[in-house]
Phi, psi and omega in degrees: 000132195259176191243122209281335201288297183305292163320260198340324175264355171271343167280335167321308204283302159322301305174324174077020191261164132297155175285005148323297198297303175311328212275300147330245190337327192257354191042034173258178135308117168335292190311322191312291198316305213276343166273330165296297201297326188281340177082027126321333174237113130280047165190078212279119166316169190286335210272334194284330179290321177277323182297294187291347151325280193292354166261018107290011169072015184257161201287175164341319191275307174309297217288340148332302188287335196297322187295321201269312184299357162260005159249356170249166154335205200213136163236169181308154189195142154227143154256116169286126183286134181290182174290153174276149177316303188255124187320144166272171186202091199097342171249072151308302176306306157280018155288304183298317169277347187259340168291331184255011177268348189270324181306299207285000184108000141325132158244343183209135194215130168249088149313108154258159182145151233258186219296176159043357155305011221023087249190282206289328172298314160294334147285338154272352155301319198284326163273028160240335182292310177272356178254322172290270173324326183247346181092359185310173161267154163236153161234126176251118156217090195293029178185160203295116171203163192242104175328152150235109196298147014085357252265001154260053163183140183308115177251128162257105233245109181250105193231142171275357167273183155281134172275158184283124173333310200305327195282292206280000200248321189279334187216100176307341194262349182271165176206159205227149152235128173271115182248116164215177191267026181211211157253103181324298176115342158346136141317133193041046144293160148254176182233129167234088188315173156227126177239157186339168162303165158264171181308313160309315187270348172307310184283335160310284179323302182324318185292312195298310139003274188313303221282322201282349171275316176229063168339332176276322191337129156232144169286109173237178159289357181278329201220023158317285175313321163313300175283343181294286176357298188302286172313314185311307181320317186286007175092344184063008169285115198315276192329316186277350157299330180295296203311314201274339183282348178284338186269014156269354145328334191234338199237137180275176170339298220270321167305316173297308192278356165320275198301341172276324168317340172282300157211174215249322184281339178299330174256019172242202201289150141304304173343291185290347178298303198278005179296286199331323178272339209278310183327304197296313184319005210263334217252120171287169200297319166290323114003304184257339177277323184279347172284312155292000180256344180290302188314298168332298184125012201275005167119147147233190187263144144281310195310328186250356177291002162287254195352334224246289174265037083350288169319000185085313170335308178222165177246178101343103180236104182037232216277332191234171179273168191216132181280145159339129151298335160279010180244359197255323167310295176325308172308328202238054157214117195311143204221144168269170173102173182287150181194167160311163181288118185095014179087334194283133195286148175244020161277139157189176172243149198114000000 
């Protein structure tokens, strides 16, 4: 019996929308969705069930099954995921190196990086890669729960939790991808920072953004410098591009980036405000201390810049490092509520 919470976000995923977008198409609330998904609410009215059926769009069966997992209880599960929906965009290179630690004999590997960089997107091109191409089993289990494996045939296990150790000594045949704002700390993991888009695929994904709000759109030369602008201020992080692309319904290039230059958090989600923070929450006291004295312009640690940037937090700019602009906004902008050395609040949701 699947768990409506899960089933619900794998169709989300399939489908290629945010919960923003379900949020739209379905007239439900961001909080619903996002609480049905967290399993805080497991037991959805009918009527919350039938909006979000038709605002995925799904057919008889799905949406049948979407219905029997909202009326029982929620029990252990993996849903396994179909391929996304939607083209990934600019990481070729890293789909192809992470097809070849699985291939050469990785059993375990963690995309980190810091909140909306696709870390999940990319883990399902990379499990649609090895099942399509290679035959693998894929398992998706988006919450701690204990999968069931297969073990005569090669399974790749796509999870956002820390996996039980235990799982990789029991099933020779598996191999796991973790997507977090950290390192598991597993024995033999490897670690795969994920870092933005580059500049070229940022503005592609942005345009590609744009065109579903504003179908006439075009990338010219009038407005070039404008969207390099635009991503840069955004981090080239995919989520906040989606987000800033619903504001060209109201705004030409040259406004929006006006306006993201006052501040880079202003046109995106709360969702995404509290990703940001829950990322910095990642981070021990010395950490937090050297990201805000980095925020400031006070100078950086070399001692904490692994850590630092593993999380995604700060890059490389030629010899020194630079914090994100969405993440120096997030550090240095004030917030209520309990918080960290540097205004960041430890609320969220989720």
């Amino acid at each position: 019996m699947r768990d409506f919470g899960e089933l619900l976000r794998t169709h989300r995923i399939r489908v290629g929308l945010t919960q923003q977008q379900l949020a739209d198409f379905a007239m439900v609330s961001v909080r619903a969705i996002r609480d049905l998904e967290c399993g805080r609410t497991r037991s959805p009215r009918a009527e919350t069930v039938r909006l979000l059926a038709e605002g995925l769009r799904l057919d008889d069966d799905s949406r049948a099954n979407l219905q029997e997992a909202g009326g029982r209880p929620s029990g252990p599960v993996s849903v396994p995921p179909p391929a996304p929906s939607s083209a990934i965009v600019g990481r070729e290179a890293e789909t192809a190196a992470l097809l070849s630690l699985f291939v050469d004999g990785r059993r375990l590997v963690t995309i980190t990086g810091v909140s909306g960089v696709g870390k999940t997107r990319l883990a399902l091109e990379v499990a649609g890669e090895l099942h399509f191409r290679l035959g693998w089993s894929v398992v998706w289990l988006p919450s701690s729960r204990t999968p069931v494996i297969d073990d005569n045939q090669d399974t790749v296990l796509v999870t956002d939790h820390v996996p039980d150790a235990s799982l990789l000594r029991s099933h020779p045949r598996l191999r796991v991808v973790v997507t977090a704002l950290a390192p598991t700390g597993i024995p033999g993991e490897h670690v795969f920072p994920l870092a933005p888009l580059d500049v070229d695929a940022a503005v592609r994904l942005l345009v590609t953004n744009v065109r579903r709000v504003r179908p006439g759109f075009r990338q010219e030369d009038a407005n070039q410098a404008a969207l390099t602008g635009l991503v840069r201020e955004l981090d080239g992080l995919p989520s906040a591009l989606e987000f800033a692309a619903g504001w060209f319904m109201v705004y030409s290039p040259e406004h929006l980036l006006e306006r993201l230059r006052t501040n880079p958090l202003d046109p995106t989600s709360a969702h995404l405000r509290d990703s940001l923070r829950l990322s910095l929450s990642t981070l021990d006291s010395d950490e937090r201390d050297a990201l805000v004295r980095m925020a400031e312009g006070d100078g950086e640690d070399e001692r904490v810049a692994r850590a630092l940037s593993v999380r995604g937090l700060i890059r490389r700019a030629g010899p020194r490092y630079e914090v994100l602009n969405l993440v120096r906004a997030a550090v240095l902008e004030p917030v209520s509520g309990p918080h960290l050395t540097g205004g960041v609040a430890l609320t969220w949701q989720c």
